[in-house]
C-alpha angles and dihedrals in degrees: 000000000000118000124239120183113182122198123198082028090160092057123088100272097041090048090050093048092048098050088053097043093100099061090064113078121214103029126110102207119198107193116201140164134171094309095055099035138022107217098192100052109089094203096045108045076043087065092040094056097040084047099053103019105215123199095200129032123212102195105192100147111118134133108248106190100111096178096047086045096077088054098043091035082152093060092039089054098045087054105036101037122007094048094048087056088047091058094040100049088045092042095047079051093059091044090246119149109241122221112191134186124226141166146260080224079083098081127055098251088235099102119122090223154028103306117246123206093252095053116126103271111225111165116195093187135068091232089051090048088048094051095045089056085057093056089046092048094046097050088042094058102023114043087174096068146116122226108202111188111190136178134220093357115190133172152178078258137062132002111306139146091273095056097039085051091050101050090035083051097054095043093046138059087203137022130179107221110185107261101199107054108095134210150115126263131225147216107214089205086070094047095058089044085058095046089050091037083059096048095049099052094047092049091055097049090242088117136025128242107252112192112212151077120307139179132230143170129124124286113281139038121250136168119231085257093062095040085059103043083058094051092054094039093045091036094047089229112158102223131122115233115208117190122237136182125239095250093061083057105080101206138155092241142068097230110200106256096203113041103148107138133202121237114191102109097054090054091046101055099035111021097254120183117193123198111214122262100248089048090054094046086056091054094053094056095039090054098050 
């Protein structure tokens, strides 16, 4: 039976991945946040690992807010990096392979393409440089580890765009969504399916480990504006979107304005396949 401990299990892509845990054969999956485990303590998340023995670690503890980020930039830090070197310096102990998960917040937003993994990093937010420091720290201490970075992730749990859109939809008859920031949503349910595909085909020898930094969102690129016209059209929400610039948006933080990644060498090595980001949006409103 192969080990699986997942830390931030009560976030959107822990949730995601332990609603979904049954459905893989073979894993033992040990779900904790900050109840169950203190990540940032080293002694602590040390016992836990000696206790339970994972195979595989699932790191999806952060801390999202990325505007409140520029004003707690301590808290940010503790979550985002020093606790992700703390689990990747105890679980390299142990000899247990680390997935983490990162950002697209990592790069400038100024590329003229889909951005690959070895593309020059350059965060322009708090919450991007804390999240940077994480990568560093986890490759540092775990050299057997995955760095997953992802974009626009939204979910059945937690706060997130999709839910905002849908209940100031449904309070408004207009609403201006910002038109020339570019990314790629995507459906955090996808994104766990791909975490526990990986460790299944590795587990099973059908595919190998390779350490490194990956990319992955789902297929397509969107603004906001058009995220959130599908929301309201697939939704059947009765609300008129009128595009904005950034720049119309007053807000704390330089959002990248270009985020779009690209994902090759994540299919390539695993198999991955990715839905498209519409389709997925579909089937999170048609599972609800």
């Amino acid at each position: 039976m192969t080990k699986i401990l997942v830390t931030g299990a009560n976030g959107q892509l822990g949730s995601e991945i332990n609603k979904i845990s049954g459905q893989f054969s073979g894993l033992e999956f040990c779900f904790t946040d900050v109840a169950e485990l203190d990540i940032t303590n080293p002694e602590k998340v040390a016992e836990f690992l000696s206790g339970f023995k994972p195979d595989f670690l699932v790191n999806c503890a952060a801390y999202t807010n990325v505007d409140k980020a520029e004003t707690d930039v301590a808290t940010a830090t503790l979550l985002n990096a020093t606790a992700v070197g703390i689990l990747a310096e105890q679980s390299a102990k142990t000899g247990c392979k680390m997935i983490h998960v990162s950002t697209d917040y990592v790069f400038d937003g100024n590329g003229p393409r889909p951005y690959r993994e070895d593309d020059r990093v350059d965060p322009q937010s708090a919450y991007g440089r804390t999240k940077l420091e994480g990568e560093l720290l986890c490759r540092k201490f775990n050299p057997e580890s995955l760095i997953i970075r992802t974009s626009w992730l939204y979910s059945a749990f937690g706060n997130n765009f999709v839910k905002t859109m849908v209940r100031l939809g449904n309070e408004r008859s207009e609403l201006g969504v910002i038109a020339d920031q570019i990314g790629t949503p995507t459906n955090a349910a996808d994104l766990a399916s791909a975490i526990l595909t990986i460790i299944s085909s590795v587990k099973s020898g059908e595919k190998a480990f390779v350490a490194g930094i990956y990319h992955y969102s789902n297929e397509g690129v969107a603004s906001w504006y058009d995220f959130t016209k599908a929301i309201f059209d697939i939704a059947e929400i009765n609300c008129f979107v009128k595009p904005i610039a950034t720049e119309d948006y007053p807000s704390p933080v330089q959002r990248p304005p270009y985020s779009v990644m690209n994902k090759s060498k994540i299919k390539l090595i695993f198999g991955l396949r990715i839905p498209y980001w519409r389709d997925s949006l579909t089937e999170y409103f048609q599972k609800k």
